[in-house]
C-alpha beads as a LAMMPS data file, in Angstrom:
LAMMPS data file: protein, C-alpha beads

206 atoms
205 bonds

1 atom types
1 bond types

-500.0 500.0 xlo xhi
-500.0 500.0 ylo yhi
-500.0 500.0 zlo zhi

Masses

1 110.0

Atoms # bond

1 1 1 -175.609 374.534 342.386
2 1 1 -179.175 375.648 343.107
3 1 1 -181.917 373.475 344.177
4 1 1 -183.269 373.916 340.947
5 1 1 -181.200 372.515 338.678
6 1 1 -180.487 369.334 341.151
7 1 1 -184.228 368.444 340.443
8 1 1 -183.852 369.022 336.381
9 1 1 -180.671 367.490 335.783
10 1 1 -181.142 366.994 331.873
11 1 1 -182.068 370.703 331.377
12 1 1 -180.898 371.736 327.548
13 1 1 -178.745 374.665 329.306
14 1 1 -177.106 372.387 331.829
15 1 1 -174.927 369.104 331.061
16 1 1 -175.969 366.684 333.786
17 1 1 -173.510 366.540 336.612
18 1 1 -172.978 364.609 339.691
19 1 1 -170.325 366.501 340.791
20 1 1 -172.917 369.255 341.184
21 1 1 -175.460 366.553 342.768
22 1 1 -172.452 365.609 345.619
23 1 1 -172.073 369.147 346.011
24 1 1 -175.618 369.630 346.649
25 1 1 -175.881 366.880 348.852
26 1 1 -173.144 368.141 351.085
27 1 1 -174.220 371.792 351.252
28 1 1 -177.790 370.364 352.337
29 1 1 -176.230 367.851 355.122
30 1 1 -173.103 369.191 356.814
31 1 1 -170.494 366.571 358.003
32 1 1 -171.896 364.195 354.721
33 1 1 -169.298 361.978 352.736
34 1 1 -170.161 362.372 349.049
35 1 1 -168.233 360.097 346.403
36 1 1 -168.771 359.298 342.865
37 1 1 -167.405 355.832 341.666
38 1 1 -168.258 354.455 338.747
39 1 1 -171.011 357.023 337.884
40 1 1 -172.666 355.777 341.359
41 1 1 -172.851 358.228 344.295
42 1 1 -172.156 356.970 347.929
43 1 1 -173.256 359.326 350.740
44 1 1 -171.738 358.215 354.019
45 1 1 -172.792 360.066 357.131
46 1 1 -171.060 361.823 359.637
47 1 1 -168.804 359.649 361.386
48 1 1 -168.876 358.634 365.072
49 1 1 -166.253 358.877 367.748
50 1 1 -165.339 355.653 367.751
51 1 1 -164.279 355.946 363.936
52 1 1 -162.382 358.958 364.575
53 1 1 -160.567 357.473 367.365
54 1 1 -159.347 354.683 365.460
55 1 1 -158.129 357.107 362.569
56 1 1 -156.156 358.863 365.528
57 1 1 -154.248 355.784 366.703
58 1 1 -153.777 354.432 363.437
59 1 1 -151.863 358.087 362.310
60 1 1 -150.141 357.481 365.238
61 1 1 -147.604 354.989 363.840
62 1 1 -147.365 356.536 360.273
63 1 1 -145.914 359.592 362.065
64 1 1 -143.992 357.900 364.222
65 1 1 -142.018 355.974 361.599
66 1 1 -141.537 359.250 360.194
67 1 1 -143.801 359.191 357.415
68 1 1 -144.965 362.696 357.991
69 1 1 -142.184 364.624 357.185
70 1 1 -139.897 364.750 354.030
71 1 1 -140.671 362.867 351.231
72 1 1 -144.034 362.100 352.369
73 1 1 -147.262 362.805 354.384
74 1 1 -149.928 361.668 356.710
75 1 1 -153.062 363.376 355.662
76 1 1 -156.852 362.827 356.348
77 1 1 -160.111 363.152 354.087
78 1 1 -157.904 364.272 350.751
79 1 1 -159.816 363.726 347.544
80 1 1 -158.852 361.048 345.566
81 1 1 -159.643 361.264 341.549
82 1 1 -160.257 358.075 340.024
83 1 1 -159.789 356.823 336.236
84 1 1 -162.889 354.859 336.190
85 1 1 -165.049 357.866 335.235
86 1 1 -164.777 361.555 334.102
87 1 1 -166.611 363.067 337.306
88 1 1 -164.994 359.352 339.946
89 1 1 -163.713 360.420 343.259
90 1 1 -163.313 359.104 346.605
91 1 1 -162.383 360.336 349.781
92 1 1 -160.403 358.005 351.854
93 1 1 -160.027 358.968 355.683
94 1 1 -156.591 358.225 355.674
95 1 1 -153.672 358.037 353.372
96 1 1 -149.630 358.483 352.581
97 1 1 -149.134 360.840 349.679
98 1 1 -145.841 362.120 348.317
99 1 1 -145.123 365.379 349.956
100 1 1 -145.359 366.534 346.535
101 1 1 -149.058 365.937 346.584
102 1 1 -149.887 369.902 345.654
103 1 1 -148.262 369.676 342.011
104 1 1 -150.991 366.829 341.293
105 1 1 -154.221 368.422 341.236
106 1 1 -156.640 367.215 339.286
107 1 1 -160.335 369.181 340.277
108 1 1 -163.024 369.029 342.696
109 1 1 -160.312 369.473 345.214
110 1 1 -159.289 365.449 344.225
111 1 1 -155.442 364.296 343.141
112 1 1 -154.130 362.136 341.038
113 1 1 -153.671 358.432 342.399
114 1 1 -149.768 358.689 341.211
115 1 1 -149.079 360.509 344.408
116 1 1 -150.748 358.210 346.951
117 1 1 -148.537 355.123 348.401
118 1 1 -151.474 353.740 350.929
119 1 1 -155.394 354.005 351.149
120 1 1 -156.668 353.656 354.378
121 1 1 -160.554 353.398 355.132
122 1 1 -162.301 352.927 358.334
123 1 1 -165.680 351.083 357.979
124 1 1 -168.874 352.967 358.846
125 1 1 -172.585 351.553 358.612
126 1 1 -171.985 351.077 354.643
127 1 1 -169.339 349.137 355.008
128 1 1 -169.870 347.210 352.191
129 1 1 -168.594 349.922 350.192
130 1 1 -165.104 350.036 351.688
131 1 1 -165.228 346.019 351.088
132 1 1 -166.669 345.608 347.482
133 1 1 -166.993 348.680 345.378
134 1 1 -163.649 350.254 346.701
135 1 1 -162.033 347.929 346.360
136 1 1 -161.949 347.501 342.588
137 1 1 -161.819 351.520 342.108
138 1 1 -158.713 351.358 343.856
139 1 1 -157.094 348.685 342.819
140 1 1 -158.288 350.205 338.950
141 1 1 -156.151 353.354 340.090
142 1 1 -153.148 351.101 340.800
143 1 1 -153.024 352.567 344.404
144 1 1 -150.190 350.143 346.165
145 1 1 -151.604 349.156 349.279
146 1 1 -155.200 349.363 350.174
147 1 1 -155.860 348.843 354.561
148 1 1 -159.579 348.601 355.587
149 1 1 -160.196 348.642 359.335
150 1 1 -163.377 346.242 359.277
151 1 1 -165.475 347.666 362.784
152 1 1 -168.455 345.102 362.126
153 1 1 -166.292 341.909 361.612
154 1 1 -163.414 343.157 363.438
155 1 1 -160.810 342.332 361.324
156 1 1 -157.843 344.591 359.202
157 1 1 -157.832 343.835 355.718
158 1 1 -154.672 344.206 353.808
159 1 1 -154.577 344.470 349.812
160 1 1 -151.670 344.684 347.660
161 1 1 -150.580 344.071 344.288
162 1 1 -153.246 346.101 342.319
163 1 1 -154.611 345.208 338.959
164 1 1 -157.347 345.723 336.625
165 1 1 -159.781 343.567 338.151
166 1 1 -159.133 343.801 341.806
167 1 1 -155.886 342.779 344.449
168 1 1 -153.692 340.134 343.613
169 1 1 -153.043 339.496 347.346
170 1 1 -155.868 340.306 350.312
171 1 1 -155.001 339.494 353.880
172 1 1 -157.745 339.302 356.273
173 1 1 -156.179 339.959 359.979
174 1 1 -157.538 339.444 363.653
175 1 1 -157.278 340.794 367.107
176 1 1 -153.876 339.865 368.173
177 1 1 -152.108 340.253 364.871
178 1 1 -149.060 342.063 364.571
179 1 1 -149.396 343.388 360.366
180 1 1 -145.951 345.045 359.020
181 1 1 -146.984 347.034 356.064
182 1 1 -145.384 346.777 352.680
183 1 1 -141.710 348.692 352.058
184 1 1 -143.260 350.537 349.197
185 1 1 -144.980 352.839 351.835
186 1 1 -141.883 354.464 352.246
187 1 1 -140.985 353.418 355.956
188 1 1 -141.143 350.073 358.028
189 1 1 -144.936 350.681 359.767
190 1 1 -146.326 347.871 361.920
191 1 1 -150.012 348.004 362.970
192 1 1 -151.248 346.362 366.322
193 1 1 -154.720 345.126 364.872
194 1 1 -156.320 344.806 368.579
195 1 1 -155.104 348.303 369.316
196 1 1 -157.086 349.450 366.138
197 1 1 -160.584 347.394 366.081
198 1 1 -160.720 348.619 370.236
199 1 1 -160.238 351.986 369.495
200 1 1 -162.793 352.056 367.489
201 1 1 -165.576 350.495 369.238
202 1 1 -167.941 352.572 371.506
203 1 1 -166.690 353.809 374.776
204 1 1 -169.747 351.917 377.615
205 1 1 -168.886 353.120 381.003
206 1 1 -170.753 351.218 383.837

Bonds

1 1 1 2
2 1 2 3
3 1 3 4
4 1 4 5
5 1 5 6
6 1 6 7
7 1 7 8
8 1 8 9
9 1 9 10
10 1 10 11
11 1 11 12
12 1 12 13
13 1 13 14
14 1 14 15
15 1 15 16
16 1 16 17
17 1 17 18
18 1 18 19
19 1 19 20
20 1 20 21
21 1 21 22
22 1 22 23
23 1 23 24
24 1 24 25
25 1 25 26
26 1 26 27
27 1 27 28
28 1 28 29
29 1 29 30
30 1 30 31
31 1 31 32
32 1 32 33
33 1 33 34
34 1 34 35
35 1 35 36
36 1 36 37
37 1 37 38
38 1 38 39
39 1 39 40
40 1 40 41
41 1 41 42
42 1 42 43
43 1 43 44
44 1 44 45
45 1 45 46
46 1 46 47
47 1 47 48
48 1 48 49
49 1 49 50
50 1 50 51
51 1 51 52
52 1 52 53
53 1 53 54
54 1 54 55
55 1 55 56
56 1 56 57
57 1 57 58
58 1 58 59
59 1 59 60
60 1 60 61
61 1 61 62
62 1 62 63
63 1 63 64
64 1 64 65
65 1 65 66
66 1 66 67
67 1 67 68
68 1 68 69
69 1 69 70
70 1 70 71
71 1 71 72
72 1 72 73
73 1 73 74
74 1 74 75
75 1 75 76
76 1 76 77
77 1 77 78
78 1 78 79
79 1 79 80
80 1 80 81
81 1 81 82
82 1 82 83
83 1 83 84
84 1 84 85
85 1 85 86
86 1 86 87
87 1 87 88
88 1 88 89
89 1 89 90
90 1 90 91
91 1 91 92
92 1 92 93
93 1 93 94
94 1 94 95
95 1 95 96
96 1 96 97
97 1 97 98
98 1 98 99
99 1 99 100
100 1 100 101
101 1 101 102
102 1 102 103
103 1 103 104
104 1 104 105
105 1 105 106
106 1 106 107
107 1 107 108
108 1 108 109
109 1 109 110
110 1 110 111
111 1 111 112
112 1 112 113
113 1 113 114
114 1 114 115
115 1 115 116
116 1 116 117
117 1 117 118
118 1 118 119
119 1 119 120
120 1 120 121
121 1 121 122
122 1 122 123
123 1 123 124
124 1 124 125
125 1 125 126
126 1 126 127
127 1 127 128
128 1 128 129
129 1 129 130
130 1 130 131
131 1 131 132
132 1 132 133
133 1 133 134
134 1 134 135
135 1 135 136
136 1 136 137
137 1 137 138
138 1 138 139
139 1 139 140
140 1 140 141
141 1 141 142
142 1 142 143
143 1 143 144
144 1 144 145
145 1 145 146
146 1 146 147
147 1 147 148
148 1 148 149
149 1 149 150
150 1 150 151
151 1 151 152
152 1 152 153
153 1 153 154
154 1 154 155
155 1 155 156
156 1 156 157
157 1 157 158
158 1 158 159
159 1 159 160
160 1 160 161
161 1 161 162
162 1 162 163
163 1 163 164
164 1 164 165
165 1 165 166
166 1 166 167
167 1 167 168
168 1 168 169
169 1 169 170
170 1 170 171
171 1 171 172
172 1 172 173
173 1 173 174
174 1 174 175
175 1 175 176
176 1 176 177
177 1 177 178
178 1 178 179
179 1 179 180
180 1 180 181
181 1 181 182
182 1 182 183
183 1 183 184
184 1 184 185
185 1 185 186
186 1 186 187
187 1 187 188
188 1 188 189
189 1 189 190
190 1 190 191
191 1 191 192
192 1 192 193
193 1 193 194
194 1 194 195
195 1 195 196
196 1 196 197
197 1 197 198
198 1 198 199
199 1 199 200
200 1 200 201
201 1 201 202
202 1 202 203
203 1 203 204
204 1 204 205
205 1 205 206
């Protein structure tokens, strides 16, 4: 997508597109999160250490209970299409997919929600996102179980039972919580929610 037709999106010869926008946006600023939800984009920037460290302990039990091999799989930063627009996408940092995740390609390198069994997002300085406008996209795309890691109010959230208008049950955890995740992942996964929220503070030495 050329610089060009970013800046005239409504040209005759070219539908406008914000697929091609997020595209754009990403070639321009390496290491960028790009989504589209509801025919809104949200750019998320690079993340920090601390927010990959927390992703790395919290794959850490998923594997262990032997979610990554089989039927299913641990995977991060896999696109997510979403039936609440024809161009809606997300990208959560973490999730459990049916190993058969390949055979449900939809475009824009995003699968079908069918395939996913958990959503997993760890909250950067937008977090709003991952606690409003997420929330309903997700719970729209009847994804079973929906785990925010909340950095700023240090807490887990845990949302299950998806419907049209949002989760029909939201559990807020804190700092020495033990949270055993729903069946319907596909193994018995328990989280340690202090484990999580430290790991993804920053490291101060001194």
């Amino acid at each position: 997508m050329s610089a060009a037709s970013v800046e005239q999106p409504f040209d005759d010869d070219e539908p406008f597109s914000l697929t091609a926008i997020a595209d754009e946006i990403m070639e321009r600023h390496p290491g960028y999160r790009v989504e589209i939800i509801g025919g809104h984009l949200l750019v998320t920037p690079s993340p920090d250490a601390p927010h990959a460290r927390a992703l790395t302990k919290l794959m850490r039990p998923f594997i262990a209970a032997g979610l990554d091999d089989g039927d299913t799989e641990v995977l991060q930063s896999v696109g997510l299409w979403l039936p609440t627009g024809a161009e809606d996408y997300t990208i959560p940092d973490l999730v459990v997919v049916d190993a058969d995740i390949d055979d449900h390609f939809v475009e824009n390198n995003a699968y079908d929600p069918v395939c996913f069994r958990l959503v997993l997002e760890v909250t950067s300085s937008n977090w709003k996102d991952d606690l409003r406008t997420k929330v309903s996209a997700y719970a729209n795309a009847k994804l079973p179980v929906y785990l925010v890691v909340d950095r700023k109010h240090q807490r887990l959230h845990v949302l299950t039972d998806p419907a049209p208008d949002g989760y029909g049950s939201h559990r807020i955890h804190a700092p020495g919580e033990q949270v055993t995740l729903p069946a319907s992942v596909g193994a018995e996964v328990t989280l340690d929610v202090a484990e999580i929220l430290k790991a993804g503070e920053p490291r101060r030495e001194g």
